[in-house]
Structures are given as C-alpha cells and as structure tokens.
C-alpha positions as CSV (number, residue, x, y, z in Angstrom):
1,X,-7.6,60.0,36.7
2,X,-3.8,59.7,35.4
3,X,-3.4,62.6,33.8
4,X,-1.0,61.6,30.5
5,X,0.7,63.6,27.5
6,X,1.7,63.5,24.0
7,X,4.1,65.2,21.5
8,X,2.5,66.6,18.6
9,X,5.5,66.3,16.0
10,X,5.5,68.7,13.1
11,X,7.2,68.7,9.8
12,X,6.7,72.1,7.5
13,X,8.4,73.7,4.5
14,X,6.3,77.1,4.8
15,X,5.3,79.1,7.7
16,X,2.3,77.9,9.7
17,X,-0.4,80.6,11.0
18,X,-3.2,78.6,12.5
19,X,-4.0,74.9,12.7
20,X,-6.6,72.8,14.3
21,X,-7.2,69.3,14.5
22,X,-9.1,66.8,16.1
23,X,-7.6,63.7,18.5
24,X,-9.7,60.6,19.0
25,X,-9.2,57.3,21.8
26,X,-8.6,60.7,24.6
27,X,-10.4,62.8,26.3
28,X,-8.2,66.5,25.7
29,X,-7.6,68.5,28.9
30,X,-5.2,70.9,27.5
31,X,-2.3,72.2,25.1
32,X,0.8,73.9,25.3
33,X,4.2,74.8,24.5
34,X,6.2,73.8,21.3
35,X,7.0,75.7,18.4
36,X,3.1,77.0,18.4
37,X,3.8,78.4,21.9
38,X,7.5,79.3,21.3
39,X,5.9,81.8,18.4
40,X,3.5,82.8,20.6
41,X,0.3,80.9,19.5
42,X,-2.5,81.1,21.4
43,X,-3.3,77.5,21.9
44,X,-7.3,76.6,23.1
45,X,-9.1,72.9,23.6
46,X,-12.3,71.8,23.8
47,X,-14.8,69.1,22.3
48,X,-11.3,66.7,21.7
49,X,-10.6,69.6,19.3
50,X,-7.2,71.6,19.4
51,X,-6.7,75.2,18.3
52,X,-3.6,77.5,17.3
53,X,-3.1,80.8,16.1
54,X,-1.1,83.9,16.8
55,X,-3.1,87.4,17.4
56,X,-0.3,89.5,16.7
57,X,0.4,87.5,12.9
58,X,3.5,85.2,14.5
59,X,4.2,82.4,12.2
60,X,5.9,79.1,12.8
61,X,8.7,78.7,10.5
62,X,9.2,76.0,8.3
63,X,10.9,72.6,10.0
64,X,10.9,69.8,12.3
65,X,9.5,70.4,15.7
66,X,7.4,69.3,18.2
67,X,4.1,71.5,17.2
68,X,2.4,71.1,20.8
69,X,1.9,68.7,24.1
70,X,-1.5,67.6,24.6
71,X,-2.1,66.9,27.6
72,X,-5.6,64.6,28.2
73,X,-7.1,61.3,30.6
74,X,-9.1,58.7,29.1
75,X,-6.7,56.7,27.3
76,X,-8.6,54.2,24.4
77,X,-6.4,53.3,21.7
78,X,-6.1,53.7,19.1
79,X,-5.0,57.5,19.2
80,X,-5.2,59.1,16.1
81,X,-5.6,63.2,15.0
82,X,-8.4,63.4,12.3
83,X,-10.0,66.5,10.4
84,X,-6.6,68.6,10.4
85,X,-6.8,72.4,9.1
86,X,-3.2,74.1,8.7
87,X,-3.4,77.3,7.5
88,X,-0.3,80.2,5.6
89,X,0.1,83.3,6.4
90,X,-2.6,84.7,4.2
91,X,-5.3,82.4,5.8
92,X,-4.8,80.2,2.8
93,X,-5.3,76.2,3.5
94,X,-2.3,73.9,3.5
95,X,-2.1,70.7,2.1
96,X,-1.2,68.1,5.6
97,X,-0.5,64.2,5.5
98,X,-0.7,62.8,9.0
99,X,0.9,60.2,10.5
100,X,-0.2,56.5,11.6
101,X,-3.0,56.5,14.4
102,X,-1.1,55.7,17.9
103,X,-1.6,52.1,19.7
C-alpha cells in the first residue's frame, strides 16, 4: 500500500486541551507532530477516528498551525473530517467550523 499524509491545519483564538475528529475517503494509520505534539499531546488513532490530549494539562495556544499529520492508505475521495470535538481548558466544548471536504 502507498502509505500517504496530510496536514491537519488549525486556526484558534483560545487554548485547545483535547480534540477528536473523524476523517472519511482514508483508512487512518497514524498521527503525529504539530502544535498537538509540540505541546506535548498525546495523539492516538483508531476506527478512522483521531484523538488528542495532554496528561500533564498542556494546552495549544491560540493561532494558526498545522494541528497534526495523519498519516493513512486507502485513498477515496472525497476526504473530509466529520464529528469534530475541541475541547478548553476546563473540559468545556468549543464551537469548530471545518473546512471544505478534500478532492
């Protein structure tokens, strides 16, 4: 399989403590870096689902950065990220627009 990636781009005015999201049209084999793992998320995957959060309370300040790469095979557009959770730092839930689905 060709193994394949994509930037995960970020734009927040508060601090960020946890997010997950779904991706659809690829199979998820993986997530890492960006600003989840420059704060020191700890970034999981499974069921096309992708999870962040910080154990020790670490928050991703607000800006514009690449959240994560996901890595992932299987490749059947259209790409899109559906059910997303964002969360403050008191656990609170965050309003999120997302972007156009990927073709």
């Amino acid at each position: 399989q060709d193994k394949k990636s994509v930037d995960i781009l970020m734009i927040n005015t508060i601090p960020v403590a946890g997010f997950q999201f779904d991706m659809t049209g690829i199979t998820i084999t993986g997530a890492s870096g960006g600003s989840a793992g420059y704060a020191g998320f700890s970034i999981s995957t499974g069921n096309n689902t992708v999870l962040g959060f910080s154990f020790s309370g670490s928050t991703i300040p607000p800006g514009s950065s690449i959240l994560a790469q996901v890595s992932f095979t299987d490749y059947n557009p259209p790409l899109c990220i559906a059910s997303p959770t964002f969360s403050d730092e008191s656990g609170g839930a965050l309003s999120v627009l997302i972007g156009a689905c990927y073709n």
